[in-house]
MDTraj code that builds the backbone (N, CA, C; nanometers):
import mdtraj as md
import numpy as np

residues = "UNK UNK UNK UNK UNK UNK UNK UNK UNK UNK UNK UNK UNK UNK UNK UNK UNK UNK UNK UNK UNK UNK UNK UNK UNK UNK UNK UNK UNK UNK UNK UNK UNK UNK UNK UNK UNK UNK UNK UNK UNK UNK UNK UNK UNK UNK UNK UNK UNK UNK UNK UNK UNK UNK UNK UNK UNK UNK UNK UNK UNK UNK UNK UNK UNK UNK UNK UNK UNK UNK UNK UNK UNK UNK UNK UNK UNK UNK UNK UNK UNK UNK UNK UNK UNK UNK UNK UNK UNK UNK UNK UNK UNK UNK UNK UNK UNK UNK UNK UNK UNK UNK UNK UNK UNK UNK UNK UNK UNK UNK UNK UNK UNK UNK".split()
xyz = np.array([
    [0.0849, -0.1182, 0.0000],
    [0.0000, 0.0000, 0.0000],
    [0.0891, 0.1240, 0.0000],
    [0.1172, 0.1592, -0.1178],
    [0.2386, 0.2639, -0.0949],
    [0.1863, 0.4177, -0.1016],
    [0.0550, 0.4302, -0.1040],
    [-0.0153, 0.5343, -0.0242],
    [-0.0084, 0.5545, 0.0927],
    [-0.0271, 0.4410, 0.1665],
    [-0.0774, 0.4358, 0.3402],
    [0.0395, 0.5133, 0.3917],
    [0.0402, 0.6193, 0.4542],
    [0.1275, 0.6818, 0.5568],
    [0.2292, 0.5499, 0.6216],
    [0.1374, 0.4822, 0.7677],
    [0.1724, 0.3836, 0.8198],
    [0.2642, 0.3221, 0.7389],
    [0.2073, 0.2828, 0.6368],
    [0.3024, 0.1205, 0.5151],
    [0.4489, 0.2118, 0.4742],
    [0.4526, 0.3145, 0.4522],
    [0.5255, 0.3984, 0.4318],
    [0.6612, 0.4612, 0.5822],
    [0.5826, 0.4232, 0.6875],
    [0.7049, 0.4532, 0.7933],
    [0.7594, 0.3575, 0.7662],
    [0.6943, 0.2252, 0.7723],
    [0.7073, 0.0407, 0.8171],
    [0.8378, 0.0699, 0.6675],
    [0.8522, 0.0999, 0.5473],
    [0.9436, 0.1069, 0.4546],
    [1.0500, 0.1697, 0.4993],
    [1.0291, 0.2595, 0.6162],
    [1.1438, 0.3519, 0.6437],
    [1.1622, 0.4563, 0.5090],
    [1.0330, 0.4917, 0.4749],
    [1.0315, 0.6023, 0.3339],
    [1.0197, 0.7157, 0.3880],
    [0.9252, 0.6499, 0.4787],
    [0.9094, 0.8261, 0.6066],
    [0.9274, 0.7897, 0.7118],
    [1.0309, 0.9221, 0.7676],
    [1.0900, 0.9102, 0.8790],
    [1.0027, 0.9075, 1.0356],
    [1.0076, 0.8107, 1.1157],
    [0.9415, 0.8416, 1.2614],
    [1.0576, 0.7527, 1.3430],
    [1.0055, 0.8505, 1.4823],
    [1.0906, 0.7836, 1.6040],
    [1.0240, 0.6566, 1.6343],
    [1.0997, 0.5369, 1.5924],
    [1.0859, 0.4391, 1.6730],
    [1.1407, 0.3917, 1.7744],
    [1.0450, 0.3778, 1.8377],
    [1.0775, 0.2883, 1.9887],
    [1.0761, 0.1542, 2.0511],
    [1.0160, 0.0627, 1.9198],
    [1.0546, -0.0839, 1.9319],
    [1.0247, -0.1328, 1.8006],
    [1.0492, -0.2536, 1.7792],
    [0.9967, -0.2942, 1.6611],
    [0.9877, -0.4958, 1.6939],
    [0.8792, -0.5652, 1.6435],
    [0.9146, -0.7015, 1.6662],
    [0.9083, -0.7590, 1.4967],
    [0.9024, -0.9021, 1.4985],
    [0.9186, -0.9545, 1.3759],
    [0.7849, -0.9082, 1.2717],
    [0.6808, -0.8616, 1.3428],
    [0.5489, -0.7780, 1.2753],
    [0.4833, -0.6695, 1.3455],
    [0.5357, -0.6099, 1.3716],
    [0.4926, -0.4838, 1.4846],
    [0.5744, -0.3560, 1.4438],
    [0.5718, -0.2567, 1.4579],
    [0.6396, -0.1199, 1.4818],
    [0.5945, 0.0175, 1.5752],
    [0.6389, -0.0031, 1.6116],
    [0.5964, 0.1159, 1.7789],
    [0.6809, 0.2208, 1.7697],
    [0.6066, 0.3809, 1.7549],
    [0.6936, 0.4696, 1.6998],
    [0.5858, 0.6190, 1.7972],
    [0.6492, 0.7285, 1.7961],
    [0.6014, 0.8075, 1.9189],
    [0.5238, 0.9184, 1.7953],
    [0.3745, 0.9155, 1.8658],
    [0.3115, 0.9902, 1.7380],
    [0.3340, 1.1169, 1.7692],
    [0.3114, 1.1897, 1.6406],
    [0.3580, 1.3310, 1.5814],
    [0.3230, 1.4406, 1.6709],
    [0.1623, 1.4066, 1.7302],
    [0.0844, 1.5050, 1.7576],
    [0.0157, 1.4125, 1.9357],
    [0.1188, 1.4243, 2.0174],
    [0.0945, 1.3454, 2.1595],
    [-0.0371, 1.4317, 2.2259],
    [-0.1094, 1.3040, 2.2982],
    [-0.1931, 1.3868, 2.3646],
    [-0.1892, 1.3439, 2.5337],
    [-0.0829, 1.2761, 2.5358],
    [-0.0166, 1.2295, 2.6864],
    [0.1763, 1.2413, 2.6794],
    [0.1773, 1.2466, 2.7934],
    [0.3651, 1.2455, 2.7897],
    [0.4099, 1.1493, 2.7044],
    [0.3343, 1.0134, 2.7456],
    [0.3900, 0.8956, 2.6531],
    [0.2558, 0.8647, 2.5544],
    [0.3139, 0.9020, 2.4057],
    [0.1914, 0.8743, 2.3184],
    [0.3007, 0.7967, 2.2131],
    [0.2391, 0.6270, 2.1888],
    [0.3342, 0.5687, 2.1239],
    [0.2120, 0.4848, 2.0117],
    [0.2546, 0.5237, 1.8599],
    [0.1494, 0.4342, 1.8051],
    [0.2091, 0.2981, 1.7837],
    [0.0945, 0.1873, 1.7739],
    [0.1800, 0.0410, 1.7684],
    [0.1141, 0.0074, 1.6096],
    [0.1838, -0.0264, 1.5600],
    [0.1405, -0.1070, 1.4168],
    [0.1547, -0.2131, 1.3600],
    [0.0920, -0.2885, 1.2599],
    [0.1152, -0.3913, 1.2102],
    [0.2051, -0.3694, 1.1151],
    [0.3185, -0.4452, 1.0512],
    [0.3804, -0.4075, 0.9981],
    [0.3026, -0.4396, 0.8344],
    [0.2107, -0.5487, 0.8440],
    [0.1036, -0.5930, 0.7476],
    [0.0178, -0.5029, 0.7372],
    [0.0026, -0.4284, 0.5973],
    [-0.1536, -0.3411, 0.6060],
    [-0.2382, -0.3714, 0.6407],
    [-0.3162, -0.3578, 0.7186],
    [-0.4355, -0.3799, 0.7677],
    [-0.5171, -0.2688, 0.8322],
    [-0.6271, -0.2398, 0.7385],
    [-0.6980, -0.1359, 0.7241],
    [-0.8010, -0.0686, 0.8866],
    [-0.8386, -0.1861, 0.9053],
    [-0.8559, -0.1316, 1.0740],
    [-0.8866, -0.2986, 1.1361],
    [-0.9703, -0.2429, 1.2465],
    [-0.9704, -0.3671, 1.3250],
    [-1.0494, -0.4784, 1.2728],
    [-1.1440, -0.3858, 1.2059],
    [-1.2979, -0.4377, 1.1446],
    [-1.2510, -0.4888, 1.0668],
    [-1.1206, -0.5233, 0.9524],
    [-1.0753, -0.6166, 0.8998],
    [-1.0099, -0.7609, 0.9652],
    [-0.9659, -0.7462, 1.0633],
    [-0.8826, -0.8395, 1.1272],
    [-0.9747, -0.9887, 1.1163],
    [-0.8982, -1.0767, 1.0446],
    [-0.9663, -1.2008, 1.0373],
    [-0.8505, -1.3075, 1.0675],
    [-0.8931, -1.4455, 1.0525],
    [-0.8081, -1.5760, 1.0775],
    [-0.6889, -1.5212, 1.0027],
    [-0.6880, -1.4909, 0.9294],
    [-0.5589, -1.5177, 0.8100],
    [-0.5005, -1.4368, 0.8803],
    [-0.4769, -1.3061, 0.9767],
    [-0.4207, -1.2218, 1.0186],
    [-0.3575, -1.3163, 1.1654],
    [-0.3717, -1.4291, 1.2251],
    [-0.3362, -1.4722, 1.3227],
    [-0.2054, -1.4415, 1.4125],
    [-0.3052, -1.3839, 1.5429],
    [-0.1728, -1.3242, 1.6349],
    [-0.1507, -1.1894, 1.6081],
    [-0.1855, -1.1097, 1.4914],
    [-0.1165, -0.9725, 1.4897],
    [-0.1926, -0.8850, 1.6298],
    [-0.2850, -0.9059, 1.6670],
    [-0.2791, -0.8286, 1.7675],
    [-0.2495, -0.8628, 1.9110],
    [-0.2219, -0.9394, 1.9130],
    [-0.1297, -0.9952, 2.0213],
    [0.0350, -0.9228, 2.0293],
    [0.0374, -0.9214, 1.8627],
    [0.1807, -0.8731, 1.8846],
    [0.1828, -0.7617, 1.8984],
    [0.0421, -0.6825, 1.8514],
    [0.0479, -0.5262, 1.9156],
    [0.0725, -0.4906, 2.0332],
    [-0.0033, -0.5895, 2.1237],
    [0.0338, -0.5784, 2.2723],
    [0.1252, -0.6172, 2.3207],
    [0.1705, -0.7505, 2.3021],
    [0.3422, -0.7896, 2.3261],
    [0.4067, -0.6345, 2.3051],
    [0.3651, -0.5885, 2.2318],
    [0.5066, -0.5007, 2.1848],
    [0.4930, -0.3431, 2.2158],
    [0.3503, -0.3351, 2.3057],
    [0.3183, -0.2387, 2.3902],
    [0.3736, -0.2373, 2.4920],
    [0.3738, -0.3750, 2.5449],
    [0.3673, -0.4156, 2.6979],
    [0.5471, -0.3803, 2.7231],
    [0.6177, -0.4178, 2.5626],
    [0.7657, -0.3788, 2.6071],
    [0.7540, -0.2545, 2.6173],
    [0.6736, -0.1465, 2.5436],
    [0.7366, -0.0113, 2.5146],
    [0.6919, 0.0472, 2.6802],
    [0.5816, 0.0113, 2.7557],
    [0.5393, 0.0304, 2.8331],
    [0.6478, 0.0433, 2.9739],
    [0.7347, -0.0912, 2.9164],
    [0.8409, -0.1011, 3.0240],
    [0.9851, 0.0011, 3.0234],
    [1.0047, -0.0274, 2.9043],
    [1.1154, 0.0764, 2.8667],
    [1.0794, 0.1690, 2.8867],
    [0.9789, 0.2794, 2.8598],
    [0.9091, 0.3834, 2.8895],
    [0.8695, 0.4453, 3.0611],
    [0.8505, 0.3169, 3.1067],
    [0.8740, 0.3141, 3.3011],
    [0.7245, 0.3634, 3.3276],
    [0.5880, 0.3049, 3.2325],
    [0.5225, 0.3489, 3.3358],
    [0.4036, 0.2751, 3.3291],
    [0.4892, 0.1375, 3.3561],
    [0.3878, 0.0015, 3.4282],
    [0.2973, 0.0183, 3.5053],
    [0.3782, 0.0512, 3.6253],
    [0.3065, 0.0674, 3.7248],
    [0.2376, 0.1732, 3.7742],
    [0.2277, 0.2762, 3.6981],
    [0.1378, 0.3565, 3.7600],
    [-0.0316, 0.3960, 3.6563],
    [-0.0259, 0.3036, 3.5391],
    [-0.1138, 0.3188, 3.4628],
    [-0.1193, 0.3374, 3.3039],
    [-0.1560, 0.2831, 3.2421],
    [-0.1555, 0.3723, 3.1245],
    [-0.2986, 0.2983, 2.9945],
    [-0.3036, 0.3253, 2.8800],
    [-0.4062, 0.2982, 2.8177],
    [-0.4020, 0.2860, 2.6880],
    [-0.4637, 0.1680, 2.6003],
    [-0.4517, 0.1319, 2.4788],
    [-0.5963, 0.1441, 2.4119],
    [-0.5599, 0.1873, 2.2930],
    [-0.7156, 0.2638, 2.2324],
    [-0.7053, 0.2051, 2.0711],
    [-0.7864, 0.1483, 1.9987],
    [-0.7925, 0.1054, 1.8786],
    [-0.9545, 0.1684, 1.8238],
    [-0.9035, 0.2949, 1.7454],
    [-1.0346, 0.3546, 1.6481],
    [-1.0507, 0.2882, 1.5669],
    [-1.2043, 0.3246, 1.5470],
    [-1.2319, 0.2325, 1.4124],
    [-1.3319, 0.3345, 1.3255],
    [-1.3237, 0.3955, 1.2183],
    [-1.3750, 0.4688, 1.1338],
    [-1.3770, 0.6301, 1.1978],
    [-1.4242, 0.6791, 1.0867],
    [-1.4509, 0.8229, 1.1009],
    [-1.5039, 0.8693, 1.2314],
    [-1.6211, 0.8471, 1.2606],
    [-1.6961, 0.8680, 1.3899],
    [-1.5685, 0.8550, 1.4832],
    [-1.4803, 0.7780, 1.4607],
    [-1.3884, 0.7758, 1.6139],
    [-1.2933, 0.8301, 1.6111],
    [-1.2631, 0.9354, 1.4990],
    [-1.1526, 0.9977, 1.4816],
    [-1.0365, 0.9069, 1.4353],
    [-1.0018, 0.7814, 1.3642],
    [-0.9163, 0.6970, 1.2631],
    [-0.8724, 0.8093, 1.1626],
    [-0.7071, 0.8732, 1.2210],
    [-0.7262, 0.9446, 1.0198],
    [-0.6733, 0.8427, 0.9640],
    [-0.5645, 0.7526, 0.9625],
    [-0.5229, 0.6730, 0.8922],
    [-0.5914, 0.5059, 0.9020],
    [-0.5658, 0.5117, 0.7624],
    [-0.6571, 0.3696, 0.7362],
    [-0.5607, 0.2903, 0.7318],
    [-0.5106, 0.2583, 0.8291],
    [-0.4137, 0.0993, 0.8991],
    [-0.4215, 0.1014, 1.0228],
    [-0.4471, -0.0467, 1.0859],
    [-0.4758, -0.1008, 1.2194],
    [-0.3721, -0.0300, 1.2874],
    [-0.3757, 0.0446, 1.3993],
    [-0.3095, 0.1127, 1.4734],
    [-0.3460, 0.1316, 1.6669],
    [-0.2819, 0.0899, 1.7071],
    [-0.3380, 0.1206, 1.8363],
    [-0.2626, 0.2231, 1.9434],
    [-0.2820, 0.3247, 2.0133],
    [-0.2555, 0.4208, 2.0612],
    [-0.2423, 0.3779, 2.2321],
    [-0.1064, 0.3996, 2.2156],
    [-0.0491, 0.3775, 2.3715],
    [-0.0319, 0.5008, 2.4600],
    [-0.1078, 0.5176, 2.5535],
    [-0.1229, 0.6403, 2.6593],
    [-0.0382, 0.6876, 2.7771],
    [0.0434, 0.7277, 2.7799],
    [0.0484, 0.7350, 2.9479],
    [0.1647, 0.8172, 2.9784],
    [0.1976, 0.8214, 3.1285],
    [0.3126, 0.8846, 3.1698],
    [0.2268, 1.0193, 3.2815],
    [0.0678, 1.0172, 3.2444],
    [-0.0201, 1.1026, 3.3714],
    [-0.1145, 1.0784, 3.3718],
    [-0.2053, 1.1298, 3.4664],
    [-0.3368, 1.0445, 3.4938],
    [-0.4381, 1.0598, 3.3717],
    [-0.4508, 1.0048, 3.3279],
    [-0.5548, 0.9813, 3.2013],
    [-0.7341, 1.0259, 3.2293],
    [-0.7491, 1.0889, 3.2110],
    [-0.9289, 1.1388, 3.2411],
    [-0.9830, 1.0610, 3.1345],
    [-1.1226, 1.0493, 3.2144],
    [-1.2454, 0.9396, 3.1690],
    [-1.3558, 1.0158, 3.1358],
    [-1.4274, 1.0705, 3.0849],
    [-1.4107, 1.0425, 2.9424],
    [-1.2771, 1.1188, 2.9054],
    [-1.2008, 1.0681, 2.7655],
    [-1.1121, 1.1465, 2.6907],
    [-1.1770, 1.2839, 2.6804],
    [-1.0959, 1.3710, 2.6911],
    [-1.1117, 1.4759, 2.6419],
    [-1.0771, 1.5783, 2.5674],
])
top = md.Topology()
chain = top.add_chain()
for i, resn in enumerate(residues, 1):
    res = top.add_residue(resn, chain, resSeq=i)
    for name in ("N", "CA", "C"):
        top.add_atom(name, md.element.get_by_symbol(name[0]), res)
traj = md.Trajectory(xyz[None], top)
């Protein structure tokens, strides 16, 4: 997908800070944070959102979280909280159309988002 923004970091065509990467994952600190620690996690496989995710995709979101759960640690803030968010279409604010999930934290997070 050599449109997709996302498919396009995962090439290393466009530049982002990454902060981990596994054998299908890429975890990189988004542009526009709305917490101290704002880290997006990706598939390194296009995959358009969640609402696609089927058998044939097996495990990729597992490895999103595996590979949260490291950035979470390296990042140091296990233990005091933090939060994983997967949009899905317009209504939820998704600008990019690849499975992406949004890692939160580093202060107290308010309920509702705001």
């Amino acid at each position: 997908m050599s449109e997709c923004l996302f498919c396009q970091i995962v090439d290393r065509t466009i530049p982002a800070t990454v902060v981990a990467e596994s054998e299908r994952a890429l975890a990189f600190y988004d542009l526009a944070p709305q917490a101290p620690v704002h880290v997006l996690v990706i598939p390194k496989e296009h995959i358009t959102s969640a609402d696609e995710v089927a058998g044939e995709h097996g495990g990729v979101v597992d490895d999103l979280i595996m590979l949260a759960q490291r950035v979470v640690a390296d990042e140091g803030i296990r233990d005091r909280g933090y939060r994983l968010v997967i949009n899905v279409g317009v209504d939820a604010q998704m600008s990019v159309a690849h499975l992406h999930m949004h890692l939160l934290g580093g202060r107290r997070l308010e309920w509702p988002p705001g």
